[in-house]
Structure formats: C-alpha cells, structure tokens
N, C-alpha and C positions, 0 to 999 in steps of 0.2 A: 504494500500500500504506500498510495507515496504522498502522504502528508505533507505540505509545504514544501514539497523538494522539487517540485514545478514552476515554471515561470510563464506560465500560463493561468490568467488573471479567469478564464473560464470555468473551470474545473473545480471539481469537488474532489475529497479525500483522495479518491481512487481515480481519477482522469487521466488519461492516457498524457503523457508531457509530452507538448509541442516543441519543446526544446531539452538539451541534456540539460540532467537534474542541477538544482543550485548545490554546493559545498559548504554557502557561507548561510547563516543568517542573521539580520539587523532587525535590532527594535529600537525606538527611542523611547525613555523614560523620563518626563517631564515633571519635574514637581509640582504640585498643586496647593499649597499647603497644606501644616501639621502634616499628619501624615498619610498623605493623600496624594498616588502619580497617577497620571496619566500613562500606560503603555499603548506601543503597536509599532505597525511596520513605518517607516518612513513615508510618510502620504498616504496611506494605510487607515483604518480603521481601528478604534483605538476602545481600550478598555479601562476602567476604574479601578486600582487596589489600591486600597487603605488599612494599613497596618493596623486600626481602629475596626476597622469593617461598619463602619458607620455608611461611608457611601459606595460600598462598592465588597469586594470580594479582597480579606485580606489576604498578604499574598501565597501565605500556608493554605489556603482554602483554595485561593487560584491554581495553585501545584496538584493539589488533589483533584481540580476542574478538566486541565490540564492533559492532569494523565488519563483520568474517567474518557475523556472526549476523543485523544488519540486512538483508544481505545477500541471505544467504540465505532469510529469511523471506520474501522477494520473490520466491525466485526459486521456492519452493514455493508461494507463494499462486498464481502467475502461471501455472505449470504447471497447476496444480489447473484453472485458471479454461478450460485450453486442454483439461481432460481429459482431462490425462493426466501424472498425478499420483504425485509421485517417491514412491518405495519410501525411498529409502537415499543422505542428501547427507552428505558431507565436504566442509569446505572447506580446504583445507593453507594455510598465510598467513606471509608472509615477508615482514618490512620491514626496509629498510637506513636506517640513519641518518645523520646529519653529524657528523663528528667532535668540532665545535667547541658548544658552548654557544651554547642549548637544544641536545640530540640529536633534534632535532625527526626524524622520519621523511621521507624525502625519492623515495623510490619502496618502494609496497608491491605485493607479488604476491600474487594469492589463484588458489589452484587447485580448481576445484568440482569435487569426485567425486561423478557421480550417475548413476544408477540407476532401472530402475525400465521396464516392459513399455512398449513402442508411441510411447517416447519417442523425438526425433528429435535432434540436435545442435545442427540451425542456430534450433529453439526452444529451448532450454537455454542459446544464445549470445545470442538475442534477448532472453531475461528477464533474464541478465546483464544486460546494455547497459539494456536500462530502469529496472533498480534501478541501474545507477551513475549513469543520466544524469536519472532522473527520482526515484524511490522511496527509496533509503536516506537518511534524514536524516542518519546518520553520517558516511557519506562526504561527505558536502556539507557538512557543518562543518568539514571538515579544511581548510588550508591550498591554494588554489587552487590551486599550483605542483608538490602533492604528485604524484608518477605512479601510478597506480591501473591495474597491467597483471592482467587472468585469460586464464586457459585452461577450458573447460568438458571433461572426459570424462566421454563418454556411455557408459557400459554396458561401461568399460575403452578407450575409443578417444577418445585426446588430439586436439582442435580444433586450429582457428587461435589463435594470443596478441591479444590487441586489449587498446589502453592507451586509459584516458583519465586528463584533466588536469582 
C-alpha cells in the first residue's frame, strides 16, 4: 500500500503512483499559541495538535490516529483488491505507556470494526497482518520493542488477538 509515497495529488491510500515513489517527507509545524501547532504538508492541508487537547488532537493521540489510519487504509485497499470491499471500518486504539520519561508507548491495541457483505474474518485478519508486517509505514517507525496486538470483528463477531513486535 502506498501511503503518501505518491506524488500524485489524485489518489487515495492505494493509487496506483503516476510517478516513482517520494523518499522524502515535509511537514511544516506552525505554532499557534500555548500549546497549540498547526501541522501539514507545505501548501497542504493542515491539522490541529494541542498538547492541551483543548482544540484539537494532542499529539500522543495524533500518533495513535496516525497509526489507527495507516492502518486501516490497508486494510481497505486490500479488501477492495480481494472484492470485497468494507462498507463501515472502526478502528478503537488503546496504548499504554511507561511511566518514566519519555512516556514512550510500550504496547498499543487496535481493535478493527468492520463491516460490510461477503466478507470473511480470516481475510480481514490476513490484511491486518500484512499492513502490520509489511504496508503501514507508521507502525514500522515506531520503536521495535513496541507491542502492536488487534483483534478484527467481522460483521459484530470478535476474532482471535494476534501481536506483533
């Protein structure tokens, strides 16, 4: 799946790139005051974190957004590609931290609620597993040691839990 790695302003998650992939990428972070930036891409569309989470998604909550979103962009491209193609994803995202400085996250849970006619489980657990193991750049940035456990429910019927590291 190729998340942002396009320079093709058309495309969604999975779009075929009109051009070879980017290497690099820019955001600008504008301050706002207190503590309050503005990010996004350079002339881009931008988003609000607040370290407050008063107006916007502090940025510990943006990371867990972040990843939830890479995520799942995969796991609807992947379906699509299998034809059969979610109606309605949730994903729920729970990370616990370490008490000590940084509060780095040290096991995160994501729960996919999905949805959607002719769809199976053990393919909804499958597109998991290859966006954590292969497809989310997100989750591969994070810290090797992090725990990255989901569960997929299919059409209200909760899976097996599978982790990776």
């Amino acid at each position: 799946m190729t998340h942002g790695t396009t320079n093709s302003g058309s495309g969604g998650a999975g779009a075929a790139p009109t051009s070879a992939p980017r290497r690099e990428a820019r955001v600008e972070v504008t301050w706002a005051g207190e503590h309050r930036f503005d990010a996004g891409r350079p002339g881009g569309p931008t988003m609000r974190l607040d370290g407050d989470g008063t107006t916007g998604q502090s940025p510990v909550d943006g990371l867990l957004s972040a990843l939830a979103a890479c995520s799942a962009a995969d796991v609807v491209d992947i379906m699509a590609k299998r034809r059969t193609p979610v109606e309605r994803l949730r994903v729920e995202v729970r990370g616990e931290r370490r008490e000590e400085l940084p509060r780095r996250f040290m096991r995160v849970e994501l729960r996919y609620i999905v949805e959607g006619a002719g769809i199976d489980a053990p393919h909804v657990e499958r597109a998991i597993a290859l966006s954590h193991e292969k497809y989310c750049s997100v989750g591969a940035t994070l810290a090797p040691d992090l725990v990255i456990s989901s569960v997929a429910v299919v059409n209200g019927k909760a899976g097996q839990a599978h982790e990776s590291h």
